[in-house]
C-alpha positions as CSV (number, residue, x, y, z in Angstrom):
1,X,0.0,0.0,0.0
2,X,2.8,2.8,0.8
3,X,4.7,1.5,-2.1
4,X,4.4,5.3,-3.4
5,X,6.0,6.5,-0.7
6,X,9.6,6.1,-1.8
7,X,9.7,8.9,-4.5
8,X,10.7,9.4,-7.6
9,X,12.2,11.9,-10.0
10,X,8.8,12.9,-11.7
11,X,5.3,14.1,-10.3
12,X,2.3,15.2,-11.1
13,X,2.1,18.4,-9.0
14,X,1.8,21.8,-9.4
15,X,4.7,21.8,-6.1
16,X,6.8,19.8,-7.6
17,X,8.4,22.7,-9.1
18,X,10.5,24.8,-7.1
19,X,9.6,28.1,-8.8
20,X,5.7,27.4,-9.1
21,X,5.6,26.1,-5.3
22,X,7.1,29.5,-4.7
23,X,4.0,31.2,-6.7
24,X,1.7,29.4,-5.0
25,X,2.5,30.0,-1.3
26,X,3.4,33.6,-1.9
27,X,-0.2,34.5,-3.2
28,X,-1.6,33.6,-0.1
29,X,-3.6,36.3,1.2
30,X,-1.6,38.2,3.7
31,X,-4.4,40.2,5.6
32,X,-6.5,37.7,5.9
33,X,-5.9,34.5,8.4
34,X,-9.0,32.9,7.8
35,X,-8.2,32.6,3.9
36,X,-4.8,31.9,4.3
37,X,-5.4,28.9,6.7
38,X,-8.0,27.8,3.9
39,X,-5.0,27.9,0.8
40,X,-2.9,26.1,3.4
41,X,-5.0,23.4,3.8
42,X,-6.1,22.7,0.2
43,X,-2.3,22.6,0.0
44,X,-0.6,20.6,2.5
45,X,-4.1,17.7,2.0
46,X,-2.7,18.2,-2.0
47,X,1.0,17.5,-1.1
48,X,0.0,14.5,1.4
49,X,-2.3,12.8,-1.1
50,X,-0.2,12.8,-4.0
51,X,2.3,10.0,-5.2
52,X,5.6,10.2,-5.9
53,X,7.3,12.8,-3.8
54,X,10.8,11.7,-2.2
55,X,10.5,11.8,1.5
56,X,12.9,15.3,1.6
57,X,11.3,17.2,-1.1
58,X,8.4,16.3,0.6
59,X,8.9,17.7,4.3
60,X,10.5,20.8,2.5
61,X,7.2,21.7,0.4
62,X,5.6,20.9,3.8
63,X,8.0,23.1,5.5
64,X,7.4,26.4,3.0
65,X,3.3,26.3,3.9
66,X,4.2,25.6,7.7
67,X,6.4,28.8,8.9
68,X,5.0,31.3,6.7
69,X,1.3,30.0,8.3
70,X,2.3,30.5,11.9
71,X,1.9,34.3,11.5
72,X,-1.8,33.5,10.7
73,X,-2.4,30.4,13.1
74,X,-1.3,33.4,15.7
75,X,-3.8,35.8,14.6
76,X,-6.6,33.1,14.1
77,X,-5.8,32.4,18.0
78,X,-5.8,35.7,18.6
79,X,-9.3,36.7,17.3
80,X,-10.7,34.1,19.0
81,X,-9.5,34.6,22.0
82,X,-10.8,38.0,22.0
83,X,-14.2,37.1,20.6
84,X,-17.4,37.3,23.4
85,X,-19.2,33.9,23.5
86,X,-22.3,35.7,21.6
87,X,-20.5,36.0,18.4
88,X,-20.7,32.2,17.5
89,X,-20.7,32.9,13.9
90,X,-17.4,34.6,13.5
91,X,-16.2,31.9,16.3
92,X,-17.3,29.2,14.1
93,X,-15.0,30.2,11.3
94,X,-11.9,31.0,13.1
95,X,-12.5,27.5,15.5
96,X,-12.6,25.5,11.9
97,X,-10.0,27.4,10.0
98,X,-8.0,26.8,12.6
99,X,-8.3,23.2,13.6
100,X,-8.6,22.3,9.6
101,X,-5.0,24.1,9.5
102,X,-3.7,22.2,12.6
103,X,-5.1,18.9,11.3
104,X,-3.7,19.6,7.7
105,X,-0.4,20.2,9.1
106,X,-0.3,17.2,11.5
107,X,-1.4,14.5,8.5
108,X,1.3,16.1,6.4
109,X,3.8,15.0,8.5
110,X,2.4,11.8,9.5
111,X,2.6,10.8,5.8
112,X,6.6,12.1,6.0
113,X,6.8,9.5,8.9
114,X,5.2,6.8,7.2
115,X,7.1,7.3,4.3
116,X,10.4,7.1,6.6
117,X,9.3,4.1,8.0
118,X,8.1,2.5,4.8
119,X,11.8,3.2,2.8
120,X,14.6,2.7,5.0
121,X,17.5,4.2,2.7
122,X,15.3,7.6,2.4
123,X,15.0,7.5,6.0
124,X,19.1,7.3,6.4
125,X,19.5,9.9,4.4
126,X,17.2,12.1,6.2
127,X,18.7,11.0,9.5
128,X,19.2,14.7,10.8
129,X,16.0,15.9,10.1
130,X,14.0,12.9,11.0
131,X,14.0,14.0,14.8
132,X,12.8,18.0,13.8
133,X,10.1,15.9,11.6
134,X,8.4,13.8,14.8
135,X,8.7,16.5,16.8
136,X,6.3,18.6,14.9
137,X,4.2,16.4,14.3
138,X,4.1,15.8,17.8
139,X,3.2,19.7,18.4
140,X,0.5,19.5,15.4
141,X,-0.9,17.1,17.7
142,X,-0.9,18.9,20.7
143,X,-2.1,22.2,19.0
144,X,-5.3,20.1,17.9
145,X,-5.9,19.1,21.1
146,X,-5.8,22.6,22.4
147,X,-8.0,23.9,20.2
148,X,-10.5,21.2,20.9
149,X,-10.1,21.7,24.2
150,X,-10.9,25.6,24.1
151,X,-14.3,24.7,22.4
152,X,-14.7,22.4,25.5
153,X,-14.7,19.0,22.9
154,X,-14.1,15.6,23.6
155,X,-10.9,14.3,22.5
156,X,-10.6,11.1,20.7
157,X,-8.1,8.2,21.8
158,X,-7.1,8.5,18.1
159,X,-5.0,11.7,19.2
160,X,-3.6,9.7,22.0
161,X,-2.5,7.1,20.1
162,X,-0.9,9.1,17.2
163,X,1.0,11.0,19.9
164,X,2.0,7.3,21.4
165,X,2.7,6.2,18.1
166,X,5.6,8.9,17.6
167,X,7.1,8.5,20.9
168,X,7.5,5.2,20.6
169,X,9.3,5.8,16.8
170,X,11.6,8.6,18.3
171,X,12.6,6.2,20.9
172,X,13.2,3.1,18.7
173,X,15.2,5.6,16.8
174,X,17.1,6.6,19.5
175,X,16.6,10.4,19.5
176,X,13.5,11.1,21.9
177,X,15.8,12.8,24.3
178,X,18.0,14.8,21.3
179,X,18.0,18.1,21.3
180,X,17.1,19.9,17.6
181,X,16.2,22.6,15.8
182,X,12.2,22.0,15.8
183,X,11.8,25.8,14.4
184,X,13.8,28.9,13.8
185,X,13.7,31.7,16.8
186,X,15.5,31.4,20.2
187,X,12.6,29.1,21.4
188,X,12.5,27.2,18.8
189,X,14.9,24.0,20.2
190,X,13.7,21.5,22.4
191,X,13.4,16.8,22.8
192,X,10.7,15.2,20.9
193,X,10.3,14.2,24.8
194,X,9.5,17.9,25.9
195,X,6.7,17.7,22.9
196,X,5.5,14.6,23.7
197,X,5.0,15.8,28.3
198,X,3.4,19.2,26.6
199,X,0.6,16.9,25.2
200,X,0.5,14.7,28.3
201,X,0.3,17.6,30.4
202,X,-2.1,19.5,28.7
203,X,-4.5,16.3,29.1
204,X,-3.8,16.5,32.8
205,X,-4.6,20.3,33.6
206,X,-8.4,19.9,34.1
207,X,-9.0,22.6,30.6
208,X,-12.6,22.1,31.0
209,X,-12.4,24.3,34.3
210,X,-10.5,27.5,32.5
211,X,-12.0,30.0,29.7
212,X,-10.7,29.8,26.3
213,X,-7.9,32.8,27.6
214,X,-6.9,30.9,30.7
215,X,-6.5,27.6,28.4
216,X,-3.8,29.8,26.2
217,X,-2.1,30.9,29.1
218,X,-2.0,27.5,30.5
219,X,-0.8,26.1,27.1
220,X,2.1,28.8,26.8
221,X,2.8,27.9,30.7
222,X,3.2,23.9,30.0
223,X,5.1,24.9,27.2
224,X,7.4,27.0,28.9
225,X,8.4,24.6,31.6
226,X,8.7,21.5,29.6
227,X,12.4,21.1,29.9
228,X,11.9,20.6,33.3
229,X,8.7,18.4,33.5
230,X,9.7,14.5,35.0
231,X,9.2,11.3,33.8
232,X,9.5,7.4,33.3
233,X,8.4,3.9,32.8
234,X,8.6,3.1,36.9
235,X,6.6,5.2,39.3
236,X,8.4,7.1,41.1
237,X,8.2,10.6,43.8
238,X,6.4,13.1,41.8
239,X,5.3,11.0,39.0
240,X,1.8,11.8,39.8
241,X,0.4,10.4,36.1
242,X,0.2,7.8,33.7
243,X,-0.2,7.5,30.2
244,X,-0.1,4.4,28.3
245,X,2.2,3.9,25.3
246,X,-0.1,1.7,23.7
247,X,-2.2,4.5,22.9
248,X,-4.8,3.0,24.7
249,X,-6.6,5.9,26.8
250,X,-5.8,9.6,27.8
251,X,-3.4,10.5,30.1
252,X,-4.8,10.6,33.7
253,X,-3.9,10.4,37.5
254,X,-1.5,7.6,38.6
255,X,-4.2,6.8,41.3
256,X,-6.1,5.1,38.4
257,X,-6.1,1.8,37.5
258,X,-4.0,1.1,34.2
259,X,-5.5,-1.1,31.9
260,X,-4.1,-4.4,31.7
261,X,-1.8,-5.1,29.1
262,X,-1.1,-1.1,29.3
263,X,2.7,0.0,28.8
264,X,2.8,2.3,31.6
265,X,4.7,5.9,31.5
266,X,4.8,7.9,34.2
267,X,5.1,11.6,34.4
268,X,4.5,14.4,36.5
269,X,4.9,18.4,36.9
270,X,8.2,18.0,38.7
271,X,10.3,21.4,39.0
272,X,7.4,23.1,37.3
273,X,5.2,23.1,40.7
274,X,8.0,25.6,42.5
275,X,8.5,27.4,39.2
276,X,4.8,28.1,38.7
277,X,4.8,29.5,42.8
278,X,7.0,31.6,41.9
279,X,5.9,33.1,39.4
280,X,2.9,33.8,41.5
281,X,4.9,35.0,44.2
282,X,6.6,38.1,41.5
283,X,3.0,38.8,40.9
284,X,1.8,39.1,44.3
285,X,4.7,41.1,44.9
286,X,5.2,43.5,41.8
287,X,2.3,42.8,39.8
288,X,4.1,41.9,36.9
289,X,5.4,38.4,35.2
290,X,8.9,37.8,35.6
291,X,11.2,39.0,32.7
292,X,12.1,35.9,31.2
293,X,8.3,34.4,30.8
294,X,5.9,35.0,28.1
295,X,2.6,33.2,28.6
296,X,1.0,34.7,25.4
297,X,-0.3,38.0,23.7
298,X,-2.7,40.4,25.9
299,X,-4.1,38.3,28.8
300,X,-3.9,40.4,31.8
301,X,-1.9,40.0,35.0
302,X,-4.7,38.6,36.8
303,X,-5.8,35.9,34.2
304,X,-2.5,34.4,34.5
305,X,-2.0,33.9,38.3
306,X,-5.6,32.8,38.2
307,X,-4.5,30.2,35.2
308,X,-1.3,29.0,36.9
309,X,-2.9,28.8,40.5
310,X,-5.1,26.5,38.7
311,X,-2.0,24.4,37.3
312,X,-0.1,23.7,40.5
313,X,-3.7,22.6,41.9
314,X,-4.2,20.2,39.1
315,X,-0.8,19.2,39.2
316,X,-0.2,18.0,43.0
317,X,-0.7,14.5,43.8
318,X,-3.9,14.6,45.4
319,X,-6.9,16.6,44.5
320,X,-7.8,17.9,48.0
321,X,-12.0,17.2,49.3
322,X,-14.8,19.3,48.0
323,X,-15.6,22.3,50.4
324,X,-19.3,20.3,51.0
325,X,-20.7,17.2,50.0
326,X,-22.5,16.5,46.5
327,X,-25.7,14.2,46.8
328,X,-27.1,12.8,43.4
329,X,-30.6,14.4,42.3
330,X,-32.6,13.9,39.8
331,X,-34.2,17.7,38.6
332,X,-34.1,19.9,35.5
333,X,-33.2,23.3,35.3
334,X,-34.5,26.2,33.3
335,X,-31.3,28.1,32.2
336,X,-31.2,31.4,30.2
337,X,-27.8,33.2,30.1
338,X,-26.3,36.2,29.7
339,X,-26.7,39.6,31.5
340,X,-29.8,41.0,29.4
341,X,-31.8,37.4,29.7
342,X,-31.6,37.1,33.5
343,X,-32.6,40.9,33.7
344,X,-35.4,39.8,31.3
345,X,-36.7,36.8,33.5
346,X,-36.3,39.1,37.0
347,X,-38.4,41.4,35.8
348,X,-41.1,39.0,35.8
349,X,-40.7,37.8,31.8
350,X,-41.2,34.1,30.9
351,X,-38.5,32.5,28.3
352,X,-40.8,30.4,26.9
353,X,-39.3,28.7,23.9
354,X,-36.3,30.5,24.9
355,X,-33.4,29.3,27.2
356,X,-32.4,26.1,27.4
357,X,-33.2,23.1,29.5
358,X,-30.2,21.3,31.7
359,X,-30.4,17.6,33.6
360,X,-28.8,17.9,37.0
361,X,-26.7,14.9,38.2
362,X,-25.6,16.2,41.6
363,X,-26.2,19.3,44.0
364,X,-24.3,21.3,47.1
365,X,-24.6,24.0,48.8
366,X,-22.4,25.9,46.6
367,X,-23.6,24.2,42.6
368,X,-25.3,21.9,40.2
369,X,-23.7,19.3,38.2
370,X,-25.5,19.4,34.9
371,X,-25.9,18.0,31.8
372,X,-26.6,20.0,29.2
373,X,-29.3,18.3,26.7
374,X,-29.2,20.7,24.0
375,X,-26.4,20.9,22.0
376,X,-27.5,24.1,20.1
377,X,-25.9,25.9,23.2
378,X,-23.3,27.5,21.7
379,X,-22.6,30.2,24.0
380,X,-21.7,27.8,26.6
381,X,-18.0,28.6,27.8
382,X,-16.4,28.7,31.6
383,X,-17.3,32.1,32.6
384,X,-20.5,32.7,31.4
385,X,-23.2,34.6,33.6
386,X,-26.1,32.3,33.8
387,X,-29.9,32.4,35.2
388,X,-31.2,29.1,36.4
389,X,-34.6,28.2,38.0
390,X,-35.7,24.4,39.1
391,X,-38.3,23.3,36.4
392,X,-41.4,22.2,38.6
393,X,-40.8,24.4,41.4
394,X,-42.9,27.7,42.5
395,X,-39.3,29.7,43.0
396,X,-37.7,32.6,41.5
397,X,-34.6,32.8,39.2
398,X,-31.3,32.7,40.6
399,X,-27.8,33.6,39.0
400,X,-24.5,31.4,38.7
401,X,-21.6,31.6,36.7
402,X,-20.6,28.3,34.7
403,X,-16.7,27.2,36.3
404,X,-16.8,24.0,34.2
405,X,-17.3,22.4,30.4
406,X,-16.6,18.6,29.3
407,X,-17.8,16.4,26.7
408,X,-17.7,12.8,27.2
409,X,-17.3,10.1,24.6
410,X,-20.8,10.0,24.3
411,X,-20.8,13.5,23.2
412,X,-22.6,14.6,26.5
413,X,-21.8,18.7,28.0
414,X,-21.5,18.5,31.5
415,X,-21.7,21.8,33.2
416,X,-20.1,23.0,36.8
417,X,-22.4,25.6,38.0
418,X,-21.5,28.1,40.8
419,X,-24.8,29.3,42.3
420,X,-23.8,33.1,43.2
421,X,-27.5,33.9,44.3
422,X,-30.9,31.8,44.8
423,X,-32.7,35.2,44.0
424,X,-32.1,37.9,41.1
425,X,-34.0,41.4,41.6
426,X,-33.6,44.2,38.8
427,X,-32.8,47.3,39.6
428,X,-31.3,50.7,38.8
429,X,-28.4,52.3,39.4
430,X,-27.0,56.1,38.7
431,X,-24.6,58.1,40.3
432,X,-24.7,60.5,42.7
433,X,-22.9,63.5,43.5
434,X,-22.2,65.7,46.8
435,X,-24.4,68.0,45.8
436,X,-27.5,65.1,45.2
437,X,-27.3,65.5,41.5
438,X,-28.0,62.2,39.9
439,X,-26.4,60.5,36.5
440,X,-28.5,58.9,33.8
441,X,-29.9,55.1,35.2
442,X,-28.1,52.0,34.4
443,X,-30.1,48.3,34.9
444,X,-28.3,46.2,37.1
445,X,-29.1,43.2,38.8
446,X,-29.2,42.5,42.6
447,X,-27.6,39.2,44.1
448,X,-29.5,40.5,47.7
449,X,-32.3,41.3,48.7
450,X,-31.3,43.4,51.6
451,X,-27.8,44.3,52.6
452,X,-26.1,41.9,54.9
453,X,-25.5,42.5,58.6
454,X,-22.5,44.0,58.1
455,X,-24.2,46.4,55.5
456,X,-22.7,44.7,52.2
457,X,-24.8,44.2,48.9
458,X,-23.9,42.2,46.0
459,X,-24.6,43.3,42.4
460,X,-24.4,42.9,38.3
461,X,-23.3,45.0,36.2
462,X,-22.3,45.4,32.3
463,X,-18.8,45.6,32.4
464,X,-17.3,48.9,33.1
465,X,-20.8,50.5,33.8
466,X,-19.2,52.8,36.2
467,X,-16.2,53.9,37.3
468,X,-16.6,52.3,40.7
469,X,-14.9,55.0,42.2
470,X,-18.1,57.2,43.2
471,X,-20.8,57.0,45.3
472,X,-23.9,55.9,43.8
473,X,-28.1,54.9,44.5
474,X,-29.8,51.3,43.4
475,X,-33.0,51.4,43.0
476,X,-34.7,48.5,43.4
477,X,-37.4,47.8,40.2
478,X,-40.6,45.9,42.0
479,X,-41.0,48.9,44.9
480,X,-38.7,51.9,44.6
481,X,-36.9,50.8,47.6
482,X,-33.2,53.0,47.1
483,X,-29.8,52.3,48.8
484,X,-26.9,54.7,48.8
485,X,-23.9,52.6,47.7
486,X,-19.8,52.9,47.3
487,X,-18.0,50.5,45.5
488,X,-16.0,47.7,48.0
489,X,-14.3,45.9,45.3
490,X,-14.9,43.7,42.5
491,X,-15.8,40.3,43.0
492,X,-15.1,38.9,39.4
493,X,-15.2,39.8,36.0
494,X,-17.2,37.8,32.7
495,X,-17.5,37.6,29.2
496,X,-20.9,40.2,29.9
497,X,-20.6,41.4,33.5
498,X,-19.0,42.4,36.6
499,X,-19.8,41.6,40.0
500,X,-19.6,43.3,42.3
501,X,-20.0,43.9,46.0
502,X,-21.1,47.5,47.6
503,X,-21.1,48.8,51.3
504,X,-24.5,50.7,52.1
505,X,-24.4,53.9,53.5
């Protein structure tokens, strides 16, 4: 089947000639991402499904698409990452045009490897650049997986087992621990090894608990300590997962049981738990990352100790207990999100049609644990303000923010919910001078009824309503009732909304 794969002098490809190739690649469009990813793709599935090509001539024609396109793989990360879960549209077509790219560029190298593997003396010959080959392949990989994860998808034990599949040839070979030229630029060296831990790790890190930002960060933070991540084929201190080289299943904690006939490898955070903490500890001193990190374009200073904080607790050895007990239920929940449609639904309106309608698994004090039925929900991100009421029930709506998004093998959504308030009251709010002058009303939404005993009030807002800096009067919609309010601090920021908490006068 792969005799093709040894090459030959002639083929039938528009590529196959050095100055046309050239043509080609340069008249991809160079202000548009979304295109160029598209041209890149047609491309690289062209080069991979032709005949003919010698194994080098090959990986170079691969080579010209893949580091002019990483200008644009950056910008299509970029846009998403700055898009508000509303705009699924324009999400839709940078998620695709990139993952297409990713998977375009991962198959193009498999096909270099399997033509190695299939014609030995090809493979000699491309001895030195056989290690910089399985190594990005390894990272096309890993950069699908991260963008699945971001879209809170299920991945496959196909990815694991391609990624298994190339450690095990880099290690037959004898170069997994070799260091090489993977790309140009002064990060571009590094093992097929430190590839093959920043795909392992990134299955490890509990993504489905972090936004689409914080998975970035976290991504740029495995990557930059994967020189100094640990591992083996014994269990040993610190090797707190397992990963079977079969390809088998996903990489999970060593506290599960392998499956049997499973070549264990063990792994773990290592020196990365102390580097992470101190990272944390320069920005809870001086606000600022230290000089030598860069955990990716934009994200703010709070983001990322919120991300890595995140890491070093997925990364210990045990997760510690839940603050209370879950108990399994059996209830549906009416769930509208956003700012506007909770506003909508405290001020007495009915969704109707609208909304969507989760199963809940378990309950606490604190949360739901939900399945989400209808896959339409697009919106659906970690982060996202959500109103919820118990289908069934004579009770009012109530406001939580979703802190988790899986998808099972079944293709099943299954939702963390915080529960920030049982009860959601509209109100107004304006500001208000010394001299009792009042500025124009803003809607907001009250997490209290009444201020607490010590005189504190929770609310939400549209981000950056007010400059939380003067004094101001809530109003409360249903009676008139006013408070006179100064900002305390915030308590979070969303995709739609801040909370925050007030001190009454």
């Amino acid at each position: 089947m792969l005799k093709w794969l040894g090459g030959s002098d002639k083929v039938d490809h528009p590529m196959a000639d050095a100055v046309r190739a050239k043509e080609i690649i340069s008249a991809f469009p160079a202000d548009d991402s979304i295109k160029a990813a598209q041209d890149a793709v047609h491309w690289l599935d062209s080069i991979s499904e032709t005949e003919g090509f010698k194994l080098a001539r090959r990986y170079e024609l691969i080579d010209m698409i893949d580091v002019p396109l990483k200008r644009h793989a950056q910008k299509l990360l970029e846009q998403y990452l700055a898009l508000k879960p509303q705009l699924k549209f324009q999400e839709g077509q940078l998620w695709k045009a990139a993952t297409d790219f990713w998977k375009a560029l991962g198959d193009a190298y498999l096909v270099c490897v399997a033509q190695a593997e299939a014609d030995k003396s090809a493979a000699n010959t491309f001895r030195k650049t056989l290690p910089s080959l399985i190594a990005r392949a390894m990272r096309a990989q890993m950069l699908q997986i991260k963008w699945i994860l971001m879209r809170y998808g299920y991945v496959s034990d196909s990815f694991w087992h391609t990624v298994a599949q190339l450690y095990n040839h880099a290690q037959a070979a004898g170069f997994l621990d070799e260091t090489v030229d993977i790309y140009g630029g002064s990060h571009g060296r590094g093992t097929v090894r430190q590839e093959f831990l920043r795909a392992l790790m990134l299955g490890v890190s509990s993504t489905g608990g972090l936004s689409p930002v914080k998975q970035n960060i976290a991504e740029r933070a495995i990557a930059h300590f994967s020189n100094v991540f640990i591992s083996g084929t014994q269990a040993a201190e610190g090797h707190n997962f397992l990963f079977d080289l079969n390809g088998g299943v996903s990489p999970a904690r060593a506290l599960a049981s392998p499956p049997q006939g499973a070549r264990l490898f063990y792994f773990g955070a290592g020196a990365a738990l102390d580097g992470v903490q101190k990272i944390i500890d320069a920005i809870n001193d001086t606000g600022a990352l230290l000089s030598d990190i860069n955990l990716g374009p934009g994200e703010n200073i709070d983001q990322m100790a919120d991300t890595l904080l995140h890491l070093a607790f997925n990364w210990e050895k045990e997760l510690p207990a839940r603050d209370s007990e879950r108990r399994r239920v059996s209830v549906t929940l009416k769930v509208i999100h956003g700012f506007d449609g909770i506003l909508a639904q405290g001020d007495g309106g009915d969704s109707g049609g609208a909304g969507d309608t989760w199963s809940v698994e378990n309950a606490s004090a604190e949360g739901y644990g939900a399945i989400v039925l209808d896959r339409r929900s697009e919106w659906l991100q970690v982060g996202v303000l959500i109103g919820f009421r118990p289908e069934g029930a004579d009770v009012t709506w109530g406001a939580g923010v979703v802190r988790r998004v899986e998808t099972d093998a079944r293709g099943q959504r299954r939702v963390g919910i915080q529960v920030i308030s049982r009860v959601v009251i509209p109100a107004t709010m304006c500001t208000l001078s010394a001299s009792g002058a009042r500025g124009a009303p803003q809607n907001v939404i009250l997490l209290d009824a009444e201020p607490s005993n010590s005189g504190y009030l929770l609310a939400v807002l549209r981000p950056e309503t007010f400059t939380l800096r003067d004094a101001l009067e809530a109003t409360r919609t249903a009676d008139g009732k006013t408070f006179i309010l100064s900002p305390s601090g915030m308590v979070e920021s969303g995709p739609d909304f801040d909370r925050v908490r007030f001190k009454t006068a």
